[in-house]
PDB file with one MODEL, atoms N, CA, C and O in Angstrom:
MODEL        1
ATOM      1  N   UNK A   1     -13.180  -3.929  -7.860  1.00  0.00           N
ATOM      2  CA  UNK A   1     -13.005  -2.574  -7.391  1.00  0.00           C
ATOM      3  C   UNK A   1     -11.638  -2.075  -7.850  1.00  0.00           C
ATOM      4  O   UNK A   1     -10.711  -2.794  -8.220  1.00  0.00           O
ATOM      5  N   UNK A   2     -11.641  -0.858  -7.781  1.00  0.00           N
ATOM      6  CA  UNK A   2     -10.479   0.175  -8.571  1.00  0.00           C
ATOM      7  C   UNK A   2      -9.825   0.687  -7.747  1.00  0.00           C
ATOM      8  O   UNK A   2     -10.512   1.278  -6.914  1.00  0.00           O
ATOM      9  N   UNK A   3      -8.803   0.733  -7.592  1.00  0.00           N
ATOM     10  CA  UNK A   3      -8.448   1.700  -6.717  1.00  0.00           C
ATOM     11  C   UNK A   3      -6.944   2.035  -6.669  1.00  0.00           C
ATOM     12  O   UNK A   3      -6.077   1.183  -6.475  1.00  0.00           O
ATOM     13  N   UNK A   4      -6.673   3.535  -6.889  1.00  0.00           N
ATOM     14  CA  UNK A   4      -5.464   4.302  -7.372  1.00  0.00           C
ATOM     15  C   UNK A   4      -5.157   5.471  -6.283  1.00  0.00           C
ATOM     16  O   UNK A   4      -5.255   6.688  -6.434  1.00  0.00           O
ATOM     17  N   UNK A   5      -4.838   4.881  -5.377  1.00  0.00           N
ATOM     18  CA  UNK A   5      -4.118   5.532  -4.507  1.00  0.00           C
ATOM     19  C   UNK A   5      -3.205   6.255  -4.448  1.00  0.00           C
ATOM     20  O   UNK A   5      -2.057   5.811  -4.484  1.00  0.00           O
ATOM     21  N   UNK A   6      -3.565   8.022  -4.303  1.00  0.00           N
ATOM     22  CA  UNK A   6      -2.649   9.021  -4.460  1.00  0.00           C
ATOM     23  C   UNK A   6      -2.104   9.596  -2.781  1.00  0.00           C
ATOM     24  O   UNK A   6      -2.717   9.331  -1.746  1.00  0.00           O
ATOM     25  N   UNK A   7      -0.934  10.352  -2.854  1.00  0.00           N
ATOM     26  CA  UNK A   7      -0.431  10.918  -1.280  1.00  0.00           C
ATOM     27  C   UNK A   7      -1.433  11.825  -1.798  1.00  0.00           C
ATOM     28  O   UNK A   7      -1.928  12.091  -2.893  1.00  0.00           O
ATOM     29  N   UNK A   8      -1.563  12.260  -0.393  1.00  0.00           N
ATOM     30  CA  UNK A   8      -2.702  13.147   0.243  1.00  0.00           C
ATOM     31  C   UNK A   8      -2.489  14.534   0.189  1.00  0.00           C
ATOM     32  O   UNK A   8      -2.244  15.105   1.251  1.00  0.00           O
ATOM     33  N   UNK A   9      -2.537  15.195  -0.875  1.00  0.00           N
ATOM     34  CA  UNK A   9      -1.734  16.494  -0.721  1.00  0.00           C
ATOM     35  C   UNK A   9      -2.041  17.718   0.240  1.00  0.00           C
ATOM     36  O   UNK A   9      -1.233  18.616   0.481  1.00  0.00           O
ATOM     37  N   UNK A  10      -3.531  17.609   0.836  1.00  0.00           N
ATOM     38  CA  UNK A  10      -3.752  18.387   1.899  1.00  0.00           C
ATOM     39  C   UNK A  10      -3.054  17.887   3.213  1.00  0.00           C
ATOM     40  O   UNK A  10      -3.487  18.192   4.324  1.00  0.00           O
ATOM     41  N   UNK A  11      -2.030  17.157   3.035  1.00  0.00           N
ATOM     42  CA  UNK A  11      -1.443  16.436   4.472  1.00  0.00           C
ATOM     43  C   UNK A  11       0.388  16.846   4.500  1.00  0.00           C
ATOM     44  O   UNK A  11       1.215  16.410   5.301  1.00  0.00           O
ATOM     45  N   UNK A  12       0.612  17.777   3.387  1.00  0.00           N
ATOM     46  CA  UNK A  12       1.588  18.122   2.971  1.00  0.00           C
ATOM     47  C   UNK A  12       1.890  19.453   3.381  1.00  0.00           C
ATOM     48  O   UNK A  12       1.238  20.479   3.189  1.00  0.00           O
ATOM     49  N   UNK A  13       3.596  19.192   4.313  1.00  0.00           N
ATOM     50  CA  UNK A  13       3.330  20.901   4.829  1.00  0.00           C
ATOM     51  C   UNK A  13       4.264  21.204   4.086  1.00  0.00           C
ATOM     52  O   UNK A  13       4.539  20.611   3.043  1.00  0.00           O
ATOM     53  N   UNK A  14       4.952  22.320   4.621  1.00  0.00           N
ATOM     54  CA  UNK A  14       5.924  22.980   3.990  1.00  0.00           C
ATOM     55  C   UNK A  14       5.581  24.816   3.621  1.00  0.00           C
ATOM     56  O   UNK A  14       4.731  25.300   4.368  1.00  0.00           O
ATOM     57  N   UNK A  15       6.097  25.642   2.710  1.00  0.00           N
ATOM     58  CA  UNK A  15       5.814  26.472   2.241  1.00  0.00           C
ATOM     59  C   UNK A  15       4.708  26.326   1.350  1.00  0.00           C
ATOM     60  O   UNK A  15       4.415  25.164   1.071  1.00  0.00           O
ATOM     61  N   UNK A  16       3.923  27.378   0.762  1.00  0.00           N
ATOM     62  CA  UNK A  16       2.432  27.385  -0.037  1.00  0.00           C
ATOM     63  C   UNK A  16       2.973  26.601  -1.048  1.00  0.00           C
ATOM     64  O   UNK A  16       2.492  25.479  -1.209  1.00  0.00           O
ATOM     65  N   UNK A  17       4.112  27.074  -1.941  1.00  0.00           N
ATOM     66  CA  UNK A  17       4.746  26.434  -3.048  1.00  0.00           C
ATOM     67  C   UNK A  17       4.816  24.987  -3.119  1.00  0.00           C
ATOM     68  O   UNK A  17       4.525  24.306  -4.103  1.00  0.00           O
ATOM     69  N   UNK A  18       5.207  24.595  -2.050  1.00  0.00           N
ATOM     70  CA  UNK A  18       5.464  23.069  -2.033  1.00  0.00           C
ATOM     71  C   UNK A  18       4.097  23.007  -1.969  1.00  0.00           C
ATOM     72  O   UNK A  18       3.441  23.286  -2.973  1.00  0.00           O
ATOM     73  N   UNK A  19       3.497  22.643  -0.818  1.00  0.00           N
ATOM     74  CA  UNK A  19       1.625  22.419  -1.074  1.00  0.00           C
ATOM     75  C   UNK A  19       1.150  22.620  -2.031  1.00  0.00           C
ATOM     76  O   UNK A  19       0.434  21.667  -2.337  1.00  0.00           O
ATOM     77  N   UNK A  20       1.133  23.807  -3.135  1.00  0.00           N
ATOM     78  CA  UNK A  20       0.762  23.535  -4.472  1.00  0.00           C
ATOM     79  C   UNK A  20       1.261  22.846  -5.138  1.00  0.00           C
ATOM     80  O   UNK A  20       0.622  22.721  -6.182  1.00  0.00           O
ATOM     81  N   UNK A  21       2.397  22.104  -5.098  1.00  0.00           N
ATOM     82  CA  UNK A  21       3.116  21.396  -5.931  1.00  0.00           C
ATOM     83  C   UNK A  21       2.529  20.203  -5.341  1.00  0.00           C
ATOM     84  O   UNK A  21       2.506  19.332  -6.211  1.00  0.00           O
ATOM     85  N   UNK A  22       2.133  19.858  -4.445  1.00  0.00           N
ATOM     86  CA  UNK A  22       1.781  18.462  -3.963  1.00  0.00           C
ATOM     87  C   UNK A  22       0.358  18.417  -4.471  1.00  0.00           C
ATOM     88  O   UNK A  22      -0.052  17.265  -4.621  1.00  0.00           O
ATOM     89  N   UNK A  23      -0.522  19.398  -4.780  1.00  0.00           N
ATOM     90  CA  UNK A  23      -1.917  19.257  -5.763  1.00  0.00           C
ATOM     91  C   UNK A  23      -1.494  19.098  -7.073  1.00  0.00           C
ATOM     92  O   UNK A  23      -1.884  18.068  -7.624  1.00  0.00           O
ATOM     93  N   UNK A  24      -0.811  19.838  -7.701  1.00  0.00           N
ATOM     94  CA  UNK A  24      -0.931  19.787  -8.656  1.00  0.00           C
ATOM     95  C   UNK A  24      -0.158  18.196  -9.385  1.00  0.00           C
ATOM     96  O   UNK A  24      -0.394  17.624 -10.450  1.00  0.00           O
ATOM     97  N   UNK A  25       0.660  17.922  -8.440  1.00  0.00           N
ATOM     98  CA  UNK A  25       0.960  16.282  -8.507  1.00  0.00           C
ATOM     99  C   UNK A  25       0.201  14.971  -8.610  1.00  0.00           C
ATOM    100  O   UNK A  25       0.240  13.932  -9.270  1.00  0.00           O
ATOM    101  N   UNK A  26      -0.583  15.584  -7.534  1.00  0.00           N
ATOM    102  CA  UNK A  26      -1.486  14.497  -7.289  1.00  0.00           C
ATOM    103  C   UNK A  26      -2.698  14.625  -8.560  1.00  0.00           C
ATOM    104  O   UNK A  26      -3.177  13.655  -9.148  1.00  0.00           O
ATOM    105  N   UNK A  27      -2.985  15.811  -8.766  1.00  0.00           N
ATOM    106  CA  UNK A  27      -3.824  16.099 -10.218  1.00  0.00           C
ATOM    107  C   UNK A  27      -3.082  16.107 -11.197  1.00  0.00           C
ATOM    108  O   UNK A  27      -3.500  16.757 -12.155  1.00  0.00           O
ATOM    109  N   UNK A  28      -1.948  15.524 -11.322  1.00  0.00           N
ATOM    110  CA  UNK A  28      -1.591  15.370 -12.781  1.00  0.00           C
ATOM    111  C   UNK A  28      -1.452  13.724 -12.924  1.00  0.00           C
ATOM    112  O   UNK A  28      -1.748  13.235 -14.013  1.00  0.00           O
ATOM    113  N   UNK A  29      -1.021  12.885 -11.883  1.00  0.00           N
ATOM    114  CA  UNK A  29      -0.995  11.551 -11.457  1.00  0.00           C
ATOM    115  C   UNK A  29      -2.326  10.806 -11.583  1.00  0.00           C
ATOM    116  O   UNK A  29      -2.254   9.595 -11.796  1.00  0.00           O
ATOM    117  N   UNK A  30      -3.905  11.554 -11.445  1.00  0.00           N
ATOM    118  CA  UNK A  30      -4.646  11.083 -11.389  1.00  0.00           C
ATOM    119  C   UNK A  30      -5.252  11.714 -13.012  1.00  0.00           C
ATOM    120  O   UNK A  30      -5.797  10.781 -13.601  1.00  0.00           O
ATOM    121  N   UNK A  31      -5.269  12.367 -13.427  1.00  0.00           N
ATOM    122  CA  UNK A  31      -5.296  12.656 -14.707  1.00  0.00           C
ATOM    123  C   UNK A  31      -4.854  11.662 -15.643  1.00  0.00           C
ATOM    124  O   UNK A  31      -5.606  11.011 -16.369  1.00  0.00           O
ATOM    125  N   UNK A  32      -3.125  11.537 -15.579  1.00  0.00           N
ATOM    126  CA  UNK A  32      -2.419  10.524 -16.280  1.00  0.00           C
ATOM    127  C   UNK A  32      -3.438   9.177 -16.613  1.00  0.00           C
ATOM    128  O   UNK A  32      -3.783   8.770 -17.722  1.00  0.00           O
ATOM    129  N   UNK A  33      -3.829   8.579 -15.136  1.00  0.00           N
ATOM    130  CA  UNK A  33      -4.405   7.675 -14.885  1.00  0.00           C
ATOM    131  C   UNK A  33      -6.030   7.124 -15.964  1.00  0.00           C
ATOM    132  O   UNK A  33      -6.357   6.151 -16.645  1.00  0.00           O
ATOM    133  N   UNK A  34      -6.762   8.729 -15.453  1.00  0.00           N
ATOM    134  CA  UNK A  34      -7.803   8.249 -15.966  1.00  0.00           C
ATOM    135  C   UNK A  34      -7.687   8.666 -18.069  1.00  0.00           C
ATOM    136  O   UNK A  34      -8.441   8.145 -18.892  1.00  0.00           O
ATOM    137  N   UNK A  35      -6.941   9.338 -18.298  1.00  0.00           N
ATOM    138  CA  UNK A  35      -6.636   8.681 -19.713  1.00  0.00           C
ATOM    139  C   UNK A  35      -6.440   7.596 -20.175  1.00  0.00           C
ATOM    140  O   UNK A  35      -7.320   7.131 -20.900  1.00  0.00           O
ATOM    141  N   UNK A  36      -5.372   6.912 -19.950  1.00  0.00           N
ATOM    142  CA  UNK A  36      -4.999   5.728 -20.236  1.00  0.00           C
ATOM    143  C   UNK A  36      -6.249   4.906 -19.719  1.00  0.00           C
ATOM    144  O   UNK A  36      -6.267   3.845 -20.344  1.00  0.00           O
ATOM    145  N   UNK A  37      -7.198   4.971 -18.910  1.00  0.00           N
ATOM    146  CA  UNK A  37      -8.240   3.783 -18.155  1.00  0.00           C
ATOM    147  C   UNK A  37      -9.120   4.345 -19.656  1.00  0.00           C
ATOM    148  O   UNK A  37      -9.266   3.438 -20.476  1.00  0.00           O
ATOM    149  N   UNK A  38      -9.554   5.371 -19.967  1.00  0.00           N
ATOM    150  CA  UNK A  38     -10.453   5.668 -20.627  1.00  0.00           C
ATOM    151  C   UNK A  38     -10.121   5.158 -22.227  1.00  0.00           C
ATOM    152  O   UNK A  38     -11.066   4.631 -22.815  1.00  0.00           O
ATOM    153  N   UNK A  39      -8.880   5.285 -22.927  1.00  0.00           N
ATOM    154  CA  UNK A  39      -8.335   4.726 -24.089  1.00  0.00           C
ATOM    155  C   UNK A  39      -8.189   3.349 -24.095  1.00  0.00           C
ATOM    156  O   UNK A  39      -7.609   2.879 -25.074  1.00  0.00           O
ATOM    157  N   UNK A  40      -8.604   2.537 -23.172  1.00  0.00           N
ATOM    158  CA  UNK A  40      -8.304   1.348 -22.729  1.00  0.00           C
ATOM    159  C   UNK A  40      -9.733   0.298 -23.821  1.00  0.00           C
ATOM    160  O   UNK A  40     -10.925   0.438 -23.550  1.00  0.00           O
ATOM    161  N   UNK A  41      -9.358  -0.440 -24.713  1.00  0.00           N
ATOM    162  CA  UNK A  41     -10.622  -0.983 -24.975  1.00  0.00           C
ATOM    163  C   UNK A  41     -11.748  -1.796 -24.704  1.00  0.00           C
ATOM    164  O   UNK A  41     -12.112  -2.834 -25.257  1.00  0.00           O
ATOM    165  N   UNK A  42     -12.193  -1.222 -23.856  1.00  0.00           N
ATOM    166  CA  UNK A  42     -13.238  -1.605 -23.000  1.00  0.00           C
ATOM    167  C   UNK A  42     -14.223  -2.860 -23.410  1.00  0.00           C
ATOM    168  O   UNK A  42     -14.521  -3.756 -22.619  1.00  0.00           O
ATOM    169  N   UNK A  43     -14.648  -2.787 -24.674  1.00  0.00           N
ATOM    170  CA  UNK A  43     -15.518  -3.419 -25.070  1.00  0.00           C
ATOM    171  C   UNK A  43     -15.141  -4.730 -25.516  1.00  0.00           C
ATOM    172  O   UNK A  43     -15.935  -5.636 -25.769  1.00  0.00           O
ATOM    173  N   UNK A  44     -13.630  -4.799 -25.616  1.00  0.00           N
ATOM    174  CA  UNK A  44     -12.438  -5.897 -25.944  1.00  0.00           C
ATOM    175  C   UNK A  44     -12.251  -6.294 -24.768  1.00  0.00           C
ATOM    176  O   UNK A  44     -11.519  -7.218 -25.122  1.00  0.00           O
ATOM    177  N   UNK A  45     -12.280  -6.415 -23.509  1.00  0.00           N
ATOM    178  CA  UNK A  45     -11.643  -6.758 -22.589  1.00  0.00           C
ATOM    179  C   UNK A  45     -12.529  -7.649 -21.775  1.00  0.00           C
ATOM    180  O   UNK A  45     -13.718  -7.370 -21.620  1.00  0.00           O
ATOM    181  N   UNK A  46     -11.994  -8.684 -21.267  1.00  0.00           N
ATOM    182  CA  UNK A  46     -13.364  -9.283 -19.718  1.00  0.00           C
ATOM    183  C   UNK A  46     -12.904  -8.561 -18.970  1.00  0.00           C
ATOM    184  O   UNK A  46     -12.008  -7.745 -19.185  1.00  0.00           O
ATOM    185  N   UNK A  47     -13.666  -8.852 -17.636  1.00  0.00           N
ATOM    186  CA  UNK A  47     -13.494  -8.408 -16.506  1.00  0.00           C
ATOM    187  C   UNK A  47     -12.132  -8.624 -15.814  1.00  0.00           C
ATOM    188  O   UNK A  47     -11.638  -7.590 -15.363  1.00  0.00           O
ATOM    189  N   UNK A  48     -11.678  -9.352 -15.701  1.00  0.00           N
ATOM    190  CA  UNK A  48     -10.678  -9.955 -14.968  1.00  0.00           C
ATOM    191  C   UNK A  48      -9.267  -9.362 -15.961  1.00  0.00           C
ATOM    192  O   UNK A  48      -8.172  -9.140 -15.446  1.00  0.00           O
ATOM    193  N   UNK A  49      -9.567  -9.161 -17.517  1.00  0.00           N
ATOM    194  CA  UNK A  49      -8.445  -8.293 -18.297  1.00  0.00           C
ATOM    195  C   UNK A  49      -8.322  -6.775 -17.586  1.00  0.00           C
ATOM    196  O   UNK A  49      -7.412  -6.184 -17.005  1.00  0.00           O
ATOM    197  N   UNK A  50      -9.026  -6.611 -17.762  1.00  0.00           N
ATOM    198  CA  UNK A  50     -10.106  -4.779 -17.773  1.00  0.00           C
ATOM    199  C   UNK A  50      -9.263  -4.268 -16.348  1.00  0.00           C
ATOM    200  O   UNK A  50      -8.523  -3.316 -16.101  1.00  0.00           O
ATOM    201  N   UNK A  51      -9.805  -5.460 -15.538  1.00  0.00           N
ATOM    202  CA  UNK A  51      -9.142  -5.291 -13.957  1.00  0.00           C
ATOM    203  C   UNK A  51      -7.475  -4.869 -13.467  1.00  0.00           C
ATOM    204  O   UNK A  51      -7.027  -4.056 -12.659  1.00  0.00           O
ATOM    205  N   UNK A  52      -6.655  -6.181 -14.695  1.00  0.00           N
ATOM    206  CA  UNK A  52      -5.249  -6.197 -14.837  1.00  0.00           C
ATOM    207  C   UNK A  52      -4.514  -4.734 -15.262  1.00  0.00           C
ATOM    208  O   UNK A  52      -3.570  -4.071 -14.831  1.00  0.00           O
ATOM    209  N   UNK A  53      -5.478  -4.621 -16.335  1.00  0.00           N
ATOM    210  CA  UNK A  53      -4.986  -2.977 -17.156  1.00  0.00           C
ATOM    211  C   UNK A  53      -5.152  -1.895 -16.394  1.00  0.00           C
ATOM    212  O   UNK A  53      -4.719  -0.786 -16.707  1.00  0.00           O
ATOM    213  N   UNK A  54      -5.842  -2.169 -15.258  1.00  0.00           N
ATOM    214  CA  UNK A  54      -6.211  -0.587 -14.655  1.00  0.00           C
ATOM    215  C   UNK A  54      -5.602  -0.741 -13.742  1.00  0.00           C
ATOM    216  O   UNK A  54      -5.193   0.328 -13.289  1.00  0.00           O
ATOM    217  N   UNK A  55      -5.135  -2.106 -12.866  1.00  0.00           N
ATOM    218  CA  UNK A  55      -4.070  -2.311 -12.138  1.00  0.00           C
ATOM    219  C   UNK A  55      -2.200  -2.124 -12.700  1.00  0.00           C
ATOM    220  O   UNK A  55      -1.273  -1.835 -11.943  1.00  0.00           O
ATOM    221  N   UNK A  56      -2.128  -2.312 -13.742  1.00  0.00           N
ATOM    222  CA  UNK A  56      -1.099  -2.033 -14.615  1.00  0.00           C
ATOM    223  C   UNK A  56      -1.049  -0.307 -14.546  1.00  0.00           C
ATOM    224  O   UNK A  56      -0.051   0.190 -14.023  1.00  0.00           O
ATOM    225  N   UNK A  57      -2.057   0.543 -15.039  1.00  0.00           N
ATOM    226  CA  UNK A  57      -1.940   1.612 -14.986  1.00  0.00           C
ATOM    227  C   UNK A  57      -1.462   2.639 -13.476  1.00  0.00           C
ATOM    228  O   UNK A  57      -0.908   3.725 -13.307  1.00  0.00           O
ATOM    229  N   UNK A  58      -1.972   1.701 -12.703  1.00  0.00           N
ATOM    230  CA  UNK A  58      -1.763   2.428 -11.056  1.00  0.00           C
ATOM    231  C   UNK A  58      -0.265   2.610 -10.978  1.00  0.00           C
ATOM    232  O   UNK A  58       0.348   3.672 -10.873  1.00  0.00           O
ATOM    233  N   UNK A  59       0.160   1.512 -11.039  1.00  0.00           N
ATOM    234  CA  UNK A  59       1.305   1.256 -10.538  1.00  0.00           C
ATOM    235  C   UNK A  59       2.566   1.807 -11.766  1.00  0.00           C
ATOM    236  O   UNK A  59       3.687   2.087 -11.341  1.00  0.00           O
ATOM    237  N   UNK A  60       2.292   1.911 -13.115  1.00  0.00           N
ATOM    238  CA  UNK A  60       2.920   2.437 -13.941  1.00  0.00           C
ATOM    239  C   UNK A  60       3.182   3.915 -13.600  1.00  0.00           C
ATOM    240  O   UNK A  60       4.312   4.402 -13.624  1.00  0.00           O
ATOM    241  N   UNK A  61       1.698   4.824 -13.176  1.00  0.00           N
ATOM    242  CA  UNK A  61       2.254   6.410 -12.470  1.00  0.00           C
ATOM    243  C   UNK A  61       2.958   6.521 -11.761  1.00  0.00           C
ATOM    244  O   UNK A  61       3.700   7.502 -11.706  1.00  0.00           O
ATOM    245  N   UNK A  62       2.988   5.437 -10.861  1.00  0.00           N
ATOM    246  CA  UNK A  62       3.477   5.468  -9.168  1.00  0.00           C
ATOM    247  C   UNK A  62       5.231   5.553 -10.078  1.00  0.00           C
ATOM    248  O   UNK A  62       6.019   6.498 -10.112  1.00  0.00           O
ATOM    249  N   UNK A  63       5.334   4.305 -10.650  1.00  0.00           N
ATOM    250  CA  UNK A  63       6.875   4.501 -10.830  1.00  0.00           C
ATOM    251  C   UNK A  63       7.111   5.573 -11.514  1.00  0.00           C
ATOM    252  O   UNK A  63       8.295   5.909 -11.555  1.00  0.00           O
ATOM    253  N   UNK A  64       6.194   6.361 -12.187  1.00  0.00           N
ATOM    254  CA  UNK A  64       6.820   7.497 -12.858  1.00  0.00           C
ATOM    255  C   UNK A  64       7.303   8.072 -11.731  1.00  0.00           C
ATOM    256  O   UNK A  64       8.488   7.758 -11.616  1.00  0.00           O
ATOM    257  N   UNK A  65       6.912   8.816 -10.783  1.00  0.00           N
ATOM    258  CA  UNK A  65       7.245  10.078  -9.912  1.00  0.00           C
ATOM    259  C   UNK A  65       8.479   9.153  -8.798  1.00  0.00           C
ATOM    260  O   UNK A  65       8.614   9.665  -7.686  1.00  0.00           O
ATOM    261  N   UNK A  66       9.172   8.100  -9.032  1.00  0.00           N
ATOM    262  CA  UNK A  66       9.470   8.063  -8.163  1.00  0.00           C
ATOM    263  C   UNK A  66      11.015   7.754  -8.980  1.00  0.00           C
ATOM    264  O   UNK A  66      12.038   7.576  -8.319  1.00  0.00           O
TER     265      UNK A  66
ENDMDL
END
């Protein structure tokens, strides 16, 4: 299982501005994501590789924004 855990941007208060900025974060974070999963060579990889790389990718966004 996959799993790329983004903050919740409907849980984000503040002014409208900030709240849009917290979507459009979270949709650019999960975007990022599924490129790199999709350029990934799939047909080259086992399972247990395949798994590492998409775990590699999670955590590579996360440190971007932070």
């Amino acid at each position: 299982m996959l799993y790329w855990g983004v903050p919740d941007p409907a849980a984000v208060e503040g002014s409208e501005e900030h709240r849009r900025q917290a979507f459009r974060d979270a949709c650019r974070q999960l975007e990022a994501r599924i490129k790199l999963f999709t350029a990934l060579p799939i047909d080259k990889l086992d399972r247990l590789a395949l798994k590492r790389r998409a775990d590699q990718i999670g955590r590579s966004i996360e440190h971007e924004k932070t």
